[in-house]
C-alpha positions in Angstrom: -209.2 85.7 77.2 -207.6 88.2 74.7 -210.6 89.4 72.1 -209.5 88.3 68.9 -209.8 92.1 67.4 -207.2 93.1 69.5 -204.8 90.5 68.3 -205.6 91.1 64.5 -204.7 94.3 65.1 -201.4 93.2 66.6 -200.5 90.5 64.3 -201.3 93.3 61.6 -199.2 95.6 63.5 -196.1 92.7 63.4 -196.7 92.4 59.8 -196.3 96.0 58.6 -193.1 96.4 61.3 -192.0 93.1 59.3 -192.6 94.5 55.9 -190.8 97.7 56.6 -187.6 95.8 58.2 -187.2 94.0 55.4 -187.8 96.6 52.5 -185.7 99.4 54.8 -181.9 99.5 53.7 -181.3 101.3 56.8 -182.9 101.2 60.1 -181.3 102.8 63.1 -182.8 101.5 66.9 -183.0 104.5 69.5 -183.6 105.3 73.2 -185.4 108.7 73.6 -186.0 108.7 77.0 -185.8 112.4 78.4 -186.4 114.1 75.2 -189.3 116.2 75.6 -191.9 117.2 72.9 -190.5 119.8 70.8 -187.1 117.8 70.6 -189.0 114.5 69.3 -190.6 117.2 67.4 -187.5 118.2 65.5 -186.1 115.5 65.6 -189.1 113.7 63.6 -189.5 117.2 60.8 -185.7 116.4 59.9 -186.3 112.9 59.5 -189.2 113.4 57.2 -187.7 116.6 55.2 -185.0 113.2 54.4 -187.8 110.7 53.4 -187.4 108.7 57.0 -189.9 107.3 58.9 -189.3 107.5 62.4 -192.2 105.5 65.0 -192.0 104.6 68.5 -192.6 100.9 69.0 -193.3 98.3 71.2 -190.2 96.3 72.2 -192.3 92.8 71.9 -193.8 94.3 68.5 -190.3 94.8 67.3 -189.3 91.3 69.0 -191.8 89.5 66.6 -190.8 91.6 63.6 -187.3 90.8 63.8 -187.6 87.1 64.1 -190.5 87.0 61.4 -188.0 89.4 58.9 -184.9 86.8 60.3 -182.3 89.3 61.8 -181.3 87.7 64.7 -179.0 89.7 67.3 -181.7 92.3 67.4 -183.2 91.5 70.7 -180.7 92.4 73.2 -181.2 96.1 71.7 -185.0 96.5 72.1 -185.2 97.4 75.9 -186.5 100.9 77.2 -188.2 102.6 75.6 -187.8 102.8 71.5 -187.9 104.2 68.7 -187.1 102.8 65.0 -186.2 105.2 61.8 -186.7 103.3 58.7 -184.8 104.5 55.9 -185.3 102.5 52.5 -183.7 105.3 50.4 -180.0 106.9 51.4 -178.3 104.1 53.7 -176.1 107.3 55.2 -178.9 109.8 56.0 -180.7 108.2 59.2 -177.0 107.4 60.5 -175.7 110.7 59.9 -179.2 112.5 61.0 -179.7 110.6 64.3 -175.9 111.1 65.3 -175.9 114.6 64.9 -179.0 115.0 66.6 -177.5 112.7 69.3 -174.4 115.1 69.7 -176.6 118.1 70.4 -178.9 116.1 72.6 -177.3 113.7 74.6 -180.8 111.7 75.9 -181.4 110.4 72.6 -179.2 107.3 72.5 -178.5 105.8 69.4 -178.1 102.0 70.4 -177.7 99.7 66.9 -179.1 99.6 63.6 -180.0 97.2 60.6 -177.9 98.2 57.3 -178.9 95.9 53.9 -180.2 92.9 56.3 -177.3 93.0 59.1 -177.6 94.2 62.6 -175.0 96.5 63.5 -173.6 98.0 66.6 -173.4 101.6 67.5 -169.8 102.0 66.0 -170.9 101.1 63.0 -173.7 103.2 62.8 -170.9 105.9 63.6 -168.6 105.0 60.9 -171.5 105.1 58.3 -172.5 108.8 59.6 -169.2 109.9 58.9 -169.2 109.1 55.6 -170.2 111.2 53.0 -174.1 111.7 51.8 -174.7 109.6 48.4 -174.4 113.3 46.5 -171.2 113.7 47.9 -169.5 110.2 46.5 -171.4 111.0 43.4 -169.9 114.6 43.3 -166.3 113.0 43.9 -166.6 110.3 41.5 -167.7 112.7 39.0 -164.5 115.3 39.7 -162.4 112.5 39.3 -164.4 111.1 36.3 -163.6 115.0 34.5 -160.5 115.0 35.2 -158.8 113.7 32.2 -161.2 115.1 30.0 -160.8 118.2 31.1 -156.7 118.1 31.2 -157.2 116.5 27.5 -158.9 119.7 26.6 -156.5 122.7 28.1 -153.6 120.3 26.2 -155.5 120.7 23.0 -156.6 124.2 23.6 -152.8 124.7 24.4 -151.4 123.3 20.8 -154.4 125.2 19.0 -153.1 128.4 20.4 -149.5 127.5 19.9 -150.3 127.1 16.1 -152.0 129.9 16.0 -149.2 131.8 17.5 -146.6 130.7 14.9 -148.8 130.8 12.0 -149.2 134.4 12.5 -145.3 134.6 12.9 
């Protein structure tokens, strides 16, 4: 018979894996069979350095999690060995992170991922990493905000200088 320590410390384990699928607006499922130390190494430093958690789970652990947090569709891609970044900030980061990482490395495999509550496939993890980073859309919107303003201005810097030209006149 299982000691009952051992499963409080399991169910405990379900409910923080639970709590973190839910809360995360991005989670990204890998395979990193073959990478050796250092690589996981790196490849957990970046992760950090971007505010993601990145932990090495056990598929039934994850199994339980998903169906307590209700994302259904998330079994078929918890097989072999894997690992889970949670990402509750940037949705784009872990995508874009993992994928480069992936393209260096090809044992990490990058097999689906959880984006604002729905499970996702591998080419949509893709498309997302090829976005731009949140700063980046800010940065664009912002150009494009100034714009006009700025156009207003050289137009009224223009007639000043034009008035001033012909009052010297």
């Amino acid at each position: 018979m299982a000691n009952a320590k051992i499963i409080a410390e399991k169910e405990q384990a379900v409910s923080v894996v639970t709590e973190k699928l839910k809360n995360s607006s991005c989670t990204i499922i890998t395979d990193y069979r073959g990478l050796n130390v250092a690589q996981v190494t790196q490849l957990r430093k970046t992760l950090r350095e971007a505010g993601i958690e990145f932990t090495v789970l056990k598929n039934s652990l994850a199994r339980r999690a998903s169906a307590n947090a209700e994302l259904s569709g998330l079994d078929e891609y918890l097989t072999g060995p894997t690992a889970i970044a949670f990402s509750s900030g940037d949705i784009v980061a872990p995508a874009k992170i993992l994928t480069e990482f992936a393209k260096k490395n090809d044992k990490l495999n990058v097999k689906a991922g959880i984006v604002e509550g729905r499970v996702v496939g591998y080419d949509q993890i893709k498309a997302l990493a090829d976005l731009p980073s949140k700063e980046g859309l800010l940065s664009m919107l912002l150009s494009v905000l100034q714009a006009p303003v700025r156009n207003f201005a050289l137009a009224v810097k223009a007639v000043a200088e034009k008035q001033e030209g012909g009052a010297e006149a």
